[in-house]
C-alpha positions as CSV (number, residue, x, y, z in Angstrom):
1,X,-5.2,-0.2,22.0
2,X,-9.0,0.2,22.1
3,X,-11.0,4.0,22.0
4,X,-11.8,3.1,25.6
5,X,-8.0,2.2,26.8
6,X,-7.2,5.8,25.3
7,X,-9.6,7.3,26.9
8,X,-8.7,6.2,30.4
9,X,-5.2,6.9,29.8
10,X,-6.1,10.3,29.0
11,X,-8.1,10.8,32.0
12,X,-5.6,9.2,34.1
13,X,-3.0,12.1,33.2
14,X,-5.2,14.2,33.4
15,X,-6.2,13.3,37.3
16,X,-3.1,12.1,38.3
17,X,-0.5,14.3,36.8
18,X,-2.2,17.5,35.7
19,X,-1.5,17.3,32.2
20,X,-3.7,18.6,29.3
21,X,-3.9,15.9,26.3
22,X,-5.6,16.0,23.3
23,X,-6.7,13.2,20.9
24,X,-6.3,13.9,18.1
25,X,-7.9,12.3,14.7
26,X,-6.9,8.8,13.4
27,X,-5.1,8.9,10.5
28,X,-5.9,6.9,7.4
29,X,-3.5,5.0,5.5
30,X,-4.3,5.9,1.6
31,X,-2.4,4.8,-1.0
32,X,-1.2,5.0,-5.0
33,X,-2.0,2.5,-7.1
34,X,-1.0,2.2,-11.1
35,X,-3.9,1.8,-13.2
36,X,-2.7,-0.3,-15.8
37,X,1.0,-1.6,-16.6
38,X,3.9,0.0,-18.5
39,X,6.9,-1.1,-19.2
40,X,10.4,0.9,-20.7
41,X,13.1,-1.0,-22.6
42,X,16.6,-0.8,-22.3
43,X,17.6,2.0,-20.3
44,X,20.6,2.7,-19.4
45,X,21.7,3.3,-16.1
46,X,24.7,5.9,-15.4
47,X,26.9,6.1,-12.7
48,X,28.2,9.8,-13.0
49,X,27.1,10.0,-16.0
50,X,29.1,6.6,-17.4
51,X,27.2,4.0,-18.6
52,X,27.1,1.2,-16.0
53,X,23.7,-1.1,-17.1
54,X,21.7,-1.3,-19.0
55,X,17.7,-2.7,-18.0
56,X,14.4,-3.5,-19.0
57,X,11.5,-3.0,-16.4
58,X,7.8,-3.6,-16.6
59,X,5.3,-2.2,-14.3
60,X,2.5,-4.4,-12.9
61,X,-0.4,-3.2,-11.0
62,X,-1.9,-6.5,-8.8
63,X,-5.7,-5.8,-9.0
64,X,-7.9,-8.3,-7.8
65,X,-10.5,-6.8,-9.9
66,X,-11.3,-3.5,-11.9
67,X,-11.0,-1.4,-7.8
68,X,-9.9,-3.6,-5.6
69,X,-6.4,-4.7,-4.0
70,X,-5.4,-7.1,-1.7
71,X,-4.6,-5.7,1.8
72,X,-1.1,-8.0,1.9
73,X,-0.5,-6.6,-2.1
74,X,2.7,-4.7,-0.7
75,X,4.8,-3.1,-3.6
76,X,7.5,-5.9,-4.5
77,X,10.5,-6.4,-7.1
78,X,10.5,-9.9,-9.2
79,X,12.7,-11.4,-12.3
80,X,10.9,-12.4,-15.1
81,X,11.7,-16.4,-15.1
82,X,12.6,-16.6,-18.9
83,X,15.1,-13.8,-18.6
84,X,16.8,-15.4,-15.3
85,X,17.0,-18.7,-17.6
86,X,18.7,-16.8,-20.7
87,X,21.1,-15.2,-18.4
88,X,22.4,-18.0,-16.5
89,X,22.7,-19.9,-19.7
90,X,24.8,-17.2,-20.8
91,X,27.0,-17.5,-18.1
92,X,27.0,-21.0,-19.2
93,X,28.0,-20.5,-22.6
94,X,31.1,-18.8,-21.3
95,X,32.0,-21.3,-18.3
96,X,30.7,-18.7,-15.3
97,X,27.2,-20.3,-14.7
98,X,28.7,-19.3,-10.7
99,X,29.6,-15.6,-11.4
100,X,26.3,-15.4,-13.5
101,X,24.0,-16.6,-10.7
102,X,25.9,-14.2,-7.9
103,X,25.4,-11.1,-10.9
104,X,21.9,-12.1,-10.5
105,X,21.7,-12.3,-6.7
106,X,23.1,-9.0,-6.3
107,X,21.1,-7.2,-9.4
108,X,18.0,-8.6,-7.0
109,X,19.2,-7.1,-3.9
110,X,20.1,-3.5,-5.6
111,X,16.8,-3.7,-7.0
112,X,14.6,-5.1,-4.0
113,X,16.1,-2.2,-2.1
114,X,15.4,0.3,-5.0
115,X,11.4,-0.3,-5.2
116,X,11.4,-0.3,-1.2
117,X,12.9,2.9,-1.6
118,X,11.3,4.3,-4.3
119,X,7.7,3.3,-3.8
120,X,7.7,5.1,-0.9
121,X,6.0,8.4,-2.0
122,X,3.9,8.2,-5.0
123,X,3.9,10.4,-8.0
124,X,0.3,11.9,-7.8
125,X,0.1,13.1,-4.3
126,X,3.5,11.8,-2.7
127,X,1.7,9.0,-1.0
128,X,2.7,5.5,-0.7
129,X,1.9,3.2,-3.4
130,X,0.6,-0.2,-3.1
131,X,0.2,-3.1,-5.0
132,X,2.8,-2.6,-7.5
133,X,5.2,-5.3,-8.8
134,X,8.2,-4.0,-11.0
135,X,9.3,-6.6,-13.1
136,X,13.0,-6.6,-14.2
137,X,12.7,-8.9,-18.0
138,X,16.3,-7.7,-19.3
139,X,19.8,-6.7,-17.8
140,X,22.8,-6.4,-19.4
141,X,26.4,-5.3,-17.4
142,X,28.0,-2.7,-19.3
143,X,31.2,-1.3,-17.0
144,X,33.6,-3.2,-17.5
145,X,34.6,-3.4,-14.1
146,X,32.9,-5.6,-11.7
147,X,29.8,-4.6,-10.2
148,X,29.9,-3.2,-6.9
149,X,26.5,-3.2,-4.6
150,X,26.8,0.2,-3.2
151,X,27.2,1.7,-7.0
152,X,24.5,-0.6,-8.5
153,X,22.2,-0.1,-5.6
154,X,22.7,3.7,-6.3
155,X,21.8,3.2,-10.3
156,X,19.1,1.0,-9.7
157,X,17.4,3.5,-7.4
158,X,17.7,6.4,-10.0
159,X,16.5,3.9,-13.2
160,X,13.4,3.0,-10.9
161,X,12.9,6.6,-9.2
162,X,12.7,8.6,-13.1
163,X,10.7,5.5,-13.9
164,X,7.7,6.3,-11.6
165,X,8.6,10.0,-11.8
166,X,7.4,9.6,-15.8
167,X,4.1,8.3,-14.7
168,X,1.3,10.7,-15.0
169,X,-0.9,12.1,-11.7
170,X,-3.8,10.7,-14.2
171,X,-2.6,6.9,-14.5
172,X,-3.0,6.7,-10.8
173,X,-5.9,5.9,-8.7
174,X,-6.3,6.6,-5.0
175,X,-6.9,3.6,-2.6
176,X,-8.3,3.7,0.5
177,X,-8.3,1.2,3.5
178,X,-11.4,-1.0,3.6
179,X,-12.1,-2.4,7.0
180,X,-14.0,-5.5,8.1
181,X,-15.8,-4.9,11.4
182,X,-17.7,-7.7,13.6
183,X,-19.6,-6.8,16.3
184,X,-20.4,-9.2,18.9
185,X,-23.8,-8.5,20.7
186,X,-24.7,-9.9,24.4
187,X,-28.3,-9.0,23.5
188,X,-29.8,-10.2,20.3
189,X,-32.3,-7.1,20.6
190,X,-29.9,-4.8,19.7
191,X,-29.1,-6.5,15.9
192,X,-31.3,-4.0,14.2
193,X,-29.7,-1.0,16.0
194,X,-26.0,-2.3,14.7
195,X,-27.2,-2.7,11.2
196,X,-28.9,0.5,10.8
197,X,-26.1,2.3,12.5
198,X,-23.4,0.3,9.9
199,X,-25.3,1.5,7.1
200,X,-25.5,4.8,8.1
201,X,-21.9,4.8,8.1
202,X,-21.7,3.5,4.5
203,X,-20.8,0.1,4.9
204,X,-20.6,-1.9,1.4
205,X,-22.2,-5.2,2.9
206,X,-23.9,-5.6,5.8
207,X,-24.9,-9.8,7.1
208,X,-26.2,-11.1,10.5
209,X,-23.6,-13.7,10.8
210,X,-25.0,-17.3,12.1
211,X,-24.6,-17.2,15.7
212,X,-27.6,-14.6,15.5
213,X,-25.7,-12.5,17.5
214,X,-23.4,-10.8,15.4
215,X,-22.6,-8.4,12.4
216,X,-20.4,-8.7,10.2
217,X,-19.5,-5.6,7.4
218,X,-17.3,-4.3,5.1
219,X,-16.7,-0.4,6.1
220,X,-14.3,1.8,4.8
221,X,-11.5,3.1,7.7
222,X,-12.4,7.0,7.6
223,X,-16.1,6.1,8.1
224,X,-16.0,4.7,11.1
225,X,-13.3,6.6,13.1
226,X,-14.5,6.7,16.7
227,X,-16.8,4.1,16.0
228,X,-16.3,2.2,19.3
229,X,-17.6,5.1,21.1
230,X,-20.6,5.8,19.0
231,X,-21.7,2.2,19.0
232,X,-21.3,1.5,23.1
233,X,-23.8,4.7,23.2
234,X,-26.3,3.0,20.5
235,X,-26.3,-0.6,22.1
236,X,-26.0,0.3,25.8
237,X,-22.7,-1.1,26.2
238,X,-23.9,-4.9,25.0
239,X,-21.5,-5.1,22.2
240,X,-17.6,-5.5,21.2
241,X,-16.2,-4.5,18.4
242,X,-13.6,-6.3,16.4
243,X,-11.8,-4.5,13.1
244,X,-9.3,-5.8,10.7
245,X,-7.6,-4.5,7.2
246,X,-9.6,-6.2,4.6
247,X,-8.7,-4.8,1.1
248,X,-7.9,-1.6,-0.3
249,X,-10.7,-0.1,-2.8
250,X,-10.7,2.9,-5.9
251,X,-11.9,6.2,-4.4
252,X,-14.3,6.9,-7.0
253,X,-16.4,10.1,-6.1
254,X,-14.8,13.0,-7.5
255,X,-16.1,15.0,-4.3
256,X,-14.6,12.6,-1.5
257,X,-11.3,12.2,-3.4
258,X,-11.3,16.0,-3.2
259,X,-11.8,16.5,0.6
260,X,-9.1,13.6,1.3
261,X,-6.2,15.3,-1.1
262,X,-7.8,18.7,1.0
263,X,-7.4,17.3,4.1
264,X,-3.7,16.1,3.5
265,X,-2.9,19.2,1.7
266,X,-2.7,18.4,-1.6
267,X,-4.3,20.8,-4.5
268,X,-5.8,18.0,-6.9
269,X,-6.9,20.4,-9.4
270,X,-3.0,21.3,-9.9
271,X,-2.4,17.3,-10.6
């Protein structure tokens, strides 16, 4: 739903059934991201305080480059290749390549289930994180009693939880959603209005795309909030506006990072 669409609903109930709305601001989507990779080697995981696993976990950040992340880089749990080989050949050694292969299956559920979970609120400011794969390069059963997927799933969640509890508020970096805006223009006059009013709103890259009547730009989300309405004001009501996630970038300056952990009540000079 468009600035305009809310903006009729509102006056709609306003007119037609006398009651008092309020927009309030858009909310923007930051996120955690891990600057670099770290990994812990066999932990044990306790199930009331009994030994029940024991794991090895790496933690890879997906840049695309040095402070960017793909907008589809959702946080994701994977198996290292060579250790899914070594432990099905285990299971081979011993004549239960089947039992081996269904350990795996349901080590990769408990732990699939563990990172959704856990990833959730990030250790520097309790936001999500994104763009984090934890890797899972060792695993060894150490009950000796079968596994059961409501216990596992309950150890998994506590080896991954105290392992992105032990990462430090300074080996994250903030990342903010960066928005790719078109705007389509009945009037070719108006082309120089759009791209001064894009880089007033800090746009990163700016281009007159071919048709000659359009603009295309890279924007970050909490620079152009309400930018529909602004823009039908500056071209007269000759253009549309089209938006779409394109990649999540480092928030660098000290003073911005500042008023967003402010503005979601989060003291940054405690982290």
């Amino acid at each position: 739903m468009g600035e305009l669409h809310l903006e009729i609903a509102l006056s709609r109930l306003h007119h037609e059934f006398q009651v008092q709305c309020r927009l309030l601001r858009a909310v923007v989507e930051y996120r955690e991201a891990l600057r670099t990779g770290r990994a812990v080697e066999k932990v044990l995981g306790l199930n009331q305080e009994i030994p029940y696993m024991e794991c090895s976990l790496e933690l890879r950040p997906m840049w695309v480059d040095e402070d960017t992340m793909s907008a589809t880089a959702n946080c994701s749990f994977g198996m290292d290749p060579k250790f899914v080989e070594t432990y099905v050949a285990g299971g081979v050694a011993q004549r239960d390549a089947r039992s081996a292969r269904a350990e795996l299956q349901l080590v990769e559920t408990c732990f699939k289930t563990a990172v959704d979970h856990c990833c959730r609120l990030g250790p520097m400011g309790g936001l999500p994180m994104h763009g984090l794969q934890v890797v899972l390069t060792h695993f060894r059963k150490v009950t000796p009693n079968a596994m059961q997927e409501r216990i596992l799933g309950q150890v998994c969640r506590t080896v991954v939880g105290s392992l992105l509890a032990g990462v430090k508020s300074s080996e994250v970096r903030l990342v903010e959603p960066m928005m790719r805006v078109e705007v389509h223009l009945s009037d070719p006059t108006f082309i120089g209005a759009v791209v001064t009013s894009l880089n007033e709103h800090r746009a990163i890259t700016v281009e007159v795309l071919e048709d000659g009547r359009s603009v295309g730009a890279i924007v970050a989300m909490r620079n152009i909030i309400r930018y529909t309405t602004e823009l039908r004001k500056a071209v007269k009501g000759h253009a549309n506006l089209f938006t779409s996630l394109d990649h999540y970038r480092v928030v660098e300056d000290k003073a911005v990072l500042s008023r967003i952990f402010k503005n979601i009540g989060i003291d940054i000079n405690k982290k």
